[in-house]
C-alpha positions in Angstrom: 0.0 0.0 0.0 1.2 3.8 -1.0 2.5 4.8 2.5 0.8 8.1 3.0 3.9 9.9 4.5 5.4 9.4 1.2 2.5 10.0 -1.1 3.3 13.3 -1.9 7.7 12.8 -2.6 6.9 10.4 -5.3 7.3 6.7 -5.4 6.9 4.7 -2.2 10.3 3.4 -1.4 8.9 0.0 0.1 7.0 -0.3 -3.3 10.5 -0.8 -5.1 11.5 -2.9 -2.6 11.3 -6.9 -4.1 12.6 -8.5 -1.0 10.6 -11.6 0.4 10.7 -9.3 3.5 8.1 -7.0 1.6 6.4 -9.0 0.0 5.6 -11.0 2.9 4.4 -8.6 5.2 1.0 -7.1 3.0 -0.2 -11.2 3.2 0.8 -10.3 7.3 -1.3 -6.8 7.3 -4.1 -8.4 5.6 -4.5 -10.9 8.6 -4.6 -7.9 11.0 -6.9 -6.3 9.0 -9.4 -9.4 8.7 -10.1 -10.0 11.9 -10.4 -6.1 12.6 -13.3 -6.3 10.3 -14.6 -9.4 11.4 -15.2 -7.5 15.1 -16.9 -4.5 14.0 -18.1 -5.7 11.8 -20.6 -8.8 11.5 -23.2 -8.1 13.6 -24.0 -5.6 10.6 -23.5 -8.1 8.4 -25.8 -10.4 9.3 -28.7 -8.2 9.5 -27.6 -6.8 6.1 -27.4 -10.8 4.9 -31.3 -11.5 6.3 -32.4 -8.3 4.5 -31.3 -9.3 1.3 -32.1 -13.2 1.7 -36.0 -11.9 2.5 -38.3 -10.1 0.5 -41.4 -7.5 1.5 -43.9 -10.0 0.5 -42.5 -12.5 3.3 -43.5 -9.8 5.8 -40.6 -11.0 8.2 -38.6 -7.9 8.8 -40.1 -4.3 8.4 -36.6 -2.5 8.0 -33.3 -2.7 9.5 -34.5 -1.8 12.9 -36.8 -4.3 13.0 -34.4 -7.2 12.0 -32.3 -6.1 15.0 -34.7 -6.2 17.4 -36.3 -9.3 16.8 -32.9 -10.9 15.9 -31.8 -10.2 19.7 -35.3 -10.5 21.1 -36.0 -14.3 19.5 -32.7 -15.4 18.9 -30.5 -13.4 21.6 -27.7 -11.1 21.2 -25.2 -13.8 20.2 -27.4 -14.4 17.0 -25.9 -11.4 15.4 -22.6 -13.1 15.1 -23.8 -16.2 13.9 -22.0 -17.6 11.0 -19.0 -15.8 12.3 -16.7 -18.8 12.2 -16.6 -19.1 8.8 -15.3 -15.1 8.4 -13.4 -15.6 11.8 -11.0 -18.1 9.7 -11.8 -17.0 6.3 -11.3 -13.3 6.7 -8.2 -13.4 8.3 -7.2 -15.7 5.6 -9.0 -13.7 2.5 -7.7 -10.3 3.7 -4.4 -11.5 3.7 -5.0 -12.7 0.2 -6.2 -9.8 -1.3 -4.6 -6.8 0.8 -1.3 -9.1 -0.2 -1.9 -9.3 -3.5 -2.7 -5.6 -3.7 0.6 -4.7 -2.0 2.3 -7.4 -4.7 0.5 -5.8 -7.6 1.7 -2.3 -6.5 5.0 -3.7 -6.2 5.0 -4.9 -9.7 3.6 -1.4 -11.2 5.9 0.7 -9.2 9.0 -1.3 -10.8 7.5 -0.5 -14.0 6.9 3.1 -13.3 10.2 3.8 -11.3 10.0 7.2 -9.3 6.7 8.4 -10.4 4.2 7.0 -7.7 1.1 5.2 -8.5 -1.7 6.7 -10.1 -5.1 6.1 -8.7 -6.0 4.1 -11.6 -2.6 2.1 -11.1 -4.4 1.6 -7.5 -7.4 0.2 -8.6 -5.8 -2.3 -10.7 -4.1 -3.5 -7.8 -7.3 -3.7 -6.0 -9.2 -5.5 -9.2 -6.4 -8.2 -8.8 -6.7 -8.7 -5.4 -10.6 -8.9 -5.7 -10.5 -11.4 -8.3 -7.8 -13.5 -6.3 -9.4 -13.9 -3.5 -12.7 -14.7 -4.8 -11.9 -18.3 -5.2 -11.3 -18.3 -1.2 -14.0 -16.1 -0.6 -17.1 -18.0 -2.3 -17.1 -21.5 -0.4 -16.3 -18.7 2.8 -19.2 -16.5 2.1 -21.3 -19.3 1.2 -21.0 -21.1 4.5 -21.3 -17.7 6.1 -24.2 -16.5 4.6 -26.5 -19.9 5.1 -25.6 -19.6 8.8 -27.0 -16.2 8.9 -30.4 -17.1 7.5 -31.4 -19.4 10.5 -34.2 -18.2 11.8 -35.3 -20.7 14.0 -32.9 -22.1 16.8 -35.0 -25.4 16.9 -35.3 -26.4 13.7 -32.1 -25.6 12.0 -30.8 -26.9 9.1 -27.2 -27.0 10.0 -25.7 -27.7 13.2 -22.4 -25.7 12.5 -20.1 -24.1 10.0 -18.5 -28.1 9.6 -22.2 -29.6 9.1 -23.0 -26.7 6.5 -20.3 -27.5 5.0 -20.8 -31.2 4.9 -24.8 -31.0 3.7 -23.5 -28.5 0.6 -21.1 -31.0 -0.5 -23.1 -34.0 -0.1 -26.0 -32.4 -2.1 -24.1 -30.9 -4.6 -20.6 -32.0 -4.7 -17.1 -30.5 -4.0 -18.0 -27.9 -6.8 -21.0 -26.6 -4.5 -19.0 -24.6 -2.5 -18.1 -22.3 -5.4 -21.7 -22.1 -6.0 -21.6 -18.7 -7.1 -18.3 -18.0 -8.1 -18.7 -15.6 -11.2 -21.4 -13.4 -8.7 -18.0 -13.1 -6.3 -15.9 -12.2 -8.9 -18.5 -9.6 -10.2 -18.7 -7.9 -6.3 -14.9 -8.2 -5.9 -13.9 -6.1 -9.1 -15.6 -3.5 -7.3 -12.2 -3.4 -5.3 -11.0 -1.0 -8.1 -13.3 1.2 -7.2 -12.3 1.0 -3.4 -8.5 1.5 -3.7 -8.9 3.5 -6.8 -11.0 6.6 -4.2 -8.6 5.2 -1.5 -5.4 6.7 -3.2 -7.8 10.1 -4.4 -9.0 10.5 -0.9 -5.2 9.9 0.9 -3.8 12.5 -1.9 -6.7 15.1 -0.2 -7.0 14.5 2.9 -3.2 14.9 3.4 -3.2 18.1 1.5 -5.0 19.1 4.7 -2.1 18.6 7.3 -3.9 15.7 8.9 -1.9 12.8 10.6 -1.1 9.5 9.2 -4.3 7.9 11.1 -6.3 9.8 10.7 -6.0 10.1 6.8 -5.6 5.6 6.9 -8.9 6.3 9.2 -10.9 8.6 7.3 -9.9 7.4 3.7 -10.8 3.9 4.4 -14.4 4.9 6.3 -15.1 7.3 2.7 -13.6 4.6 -0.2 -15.8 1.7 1.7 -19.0 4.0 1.5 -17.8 4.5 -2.2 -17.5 1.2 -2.7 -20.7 -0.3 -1.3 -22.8 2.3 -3.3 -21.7 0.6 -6.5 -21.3 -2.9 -5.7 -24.3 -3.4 -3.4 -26.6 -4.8 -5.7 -23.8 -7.9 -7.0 -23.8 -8.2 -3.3 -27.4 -8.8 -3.2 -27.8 -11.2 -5.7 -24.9 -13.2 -4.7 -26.5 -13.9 -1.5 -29.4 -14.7 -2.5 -28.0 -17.2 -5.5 -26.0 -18.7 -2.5 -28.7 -19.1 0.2 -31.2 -20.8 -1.9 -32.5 -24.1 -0.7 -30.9 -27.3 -2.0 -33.9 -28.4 -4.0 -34.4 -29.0 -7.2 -35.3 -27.8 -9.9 -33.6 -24.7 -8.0 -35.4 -21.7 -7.9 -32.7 -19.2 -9.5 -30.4 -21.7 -11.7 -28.4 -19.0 -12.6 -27.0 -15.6 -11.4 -29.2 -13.8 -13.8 -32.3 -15.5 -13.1 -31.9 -13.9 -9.5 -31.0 -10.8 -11.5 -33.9 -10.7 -13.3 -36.7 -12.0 -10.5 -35.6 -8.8 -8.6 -36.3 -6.6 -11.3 -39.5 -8.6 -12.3 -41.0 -7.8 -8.6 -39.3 -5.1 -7.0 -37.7 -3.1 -10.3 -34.3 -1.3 -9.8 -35.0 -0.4 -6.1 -35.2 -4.1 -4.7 -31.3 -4.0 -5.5 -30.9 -2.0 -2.8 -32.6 -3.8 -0.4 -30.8 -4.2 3.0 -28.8 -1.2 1.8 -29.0 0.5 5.2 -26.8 -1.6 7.6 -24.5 -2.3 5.0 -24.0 1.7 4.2 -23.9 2.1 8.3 -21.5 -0.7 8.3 -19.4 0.4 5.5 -17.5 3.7 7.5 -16.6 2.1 10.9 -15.9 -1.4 9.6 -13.4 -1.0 6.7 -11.7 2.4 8.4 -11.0 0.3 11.3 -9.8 -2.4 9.0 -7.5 -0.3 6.5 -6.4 1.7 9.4 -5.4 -1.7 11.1 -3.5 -2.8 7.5 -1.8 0.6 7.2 -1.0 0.6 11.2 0.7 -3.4 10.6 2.1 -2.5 7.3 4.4 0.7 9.0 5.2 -1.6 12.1 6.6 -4.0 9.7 8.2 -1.7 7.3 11.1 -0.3 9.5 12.8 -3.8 8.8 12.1 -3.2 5.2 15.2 -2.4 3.0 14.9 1.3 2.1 
């Protein structure tokens, strides 16, 4: 990642740096920065993952609000963090993916471009690779996750556990089921151009300003995440609900699109954007706290780095 104190000499020094060292640490960073995010934040993410997977006509949830309280009030407060084992291992292990991919795709431009730094388009690249790298980890993850969420009801569950889940998915459809959704990832993780592509723009202005190095890692991550999720919020949606579909068949959406177009058919461009609240109140504290955490492990690392 462009260190921030440096953004405005030229090229990041630790970006022309191809020791194992520096390489090594963004995969390091990334785990930091996983299980940051993980904390703060899936207790939005689950009522953001029951807004999606349910639709007005099912009359279950009224709004945002309303999925909270009755979440905690039928389920208790520790339902908001169900299906967290899944991200609890697979965030850790994702982010270090993709944040160290992002910092190895950097590394590779910034060899090319010698002193000139980055450009934010250079920066979203970066973040497109690391999107679409990790996306083959983060299906079966997200998958898991997201069928946990959908539990409603504590005595009647369909899984037992994140290792149960994982068992009925591949005895119903195979090994291959857990990339169920694969090319719907892939689609919601390009959207990582967009997020380090602001990231870079907002860093470049918000250190104009004479702000500190937090607080720009802070602030630029809260602002590129609400970016981010504005855009890529309805791939979002209809990967969660191609993934959370019941093992029957015929299936109800056999593809992507047919989930693409069902929404449309019944809800029109709007019911993309359902369940956008808690992921758009989730977006700011969650990723700032998790880029700040990357940025935070990726200096603490860096004074052993070869200048």
């Amino acid at each position: 990642m462009t260190r921030v104190a440096t953004i405005e000499k030229g090229a990041d020094p630790n970006l022309q740096d191809s020791s194992f060292f520096n390489r090594f640490r963004g995969f390091a960073a990334g785990m930091a920065s996983g299980i940051t995010k993980l904390a703060v934040g899936h207790p939005f993410d689950t009522i953001k993952v029951r807004l999606q997977t349910t639709s007005a006509a099912d009359g279950r949830f009224k709004g945002p609000l309303d999925c909270l309280i009755k979440t905690v009030k039928l389920e208790g407060p520790r339902a908001l963090y169900r299906g967290s084992t899944p991200p609890l291992v697979g965030w850790a292990f994702m982010d270090s993916i993709m944040l160290g991919t992002l910092h190895n795709a950097r590394i590779f431009q910034q060899r090319r471009n010698g002193d000139r730094p980055l450009t934010p388009f250079q920066h979203g690249l970066a973040g497109l690779a690391g999107g679409l790298t990790v996306s083959f980890v983060a299906t079966p993850v997200e998958q898991i996750k997201a069928r946990l969420q959908v539990q409603y009801d504590s005595t009647k569950k369909v899984y037992s556990g994140p290792i149960d889940c994982v068992r009925q998915v591949v005895r119903n459809n195979g090994i291959q089921g857990l990339w169920t959704g694969l090319l719907p990832t892939m689609l919601f993780r390009s959207w990582f151009f967009v997020f380090w592509g602001s990231y870079d723009i907002f860093v470049r202005n918000l250190k104009s300003r004479g702000l500190n190095d937090g607080s720009v890692t802070f602030l630029a991550g809260g602002m590129s995440a609400t970016v981010f999720w504005i855009g890529a919020f309805p791939s979002d949606l209809v990967k969660n609900t191609y993934m959370t579909q019941p093992d029957v068949s015929p299936k109800r959406y056999p593809t992507a699109t047919s989930v693409m177009k069902h929404i449309y058919q019944t809800a029109g461009l709007k019911g993309f954007y359902r369940g956008f609240l808690p992921s758009f109140l989730r977006a700011f504290p969650t990723n700032a706290a998790a880029v700040f955490m990357f940025e935070t492990t990726m200096r603490a690392l860096g004074g052993e780095v070869k200048q």
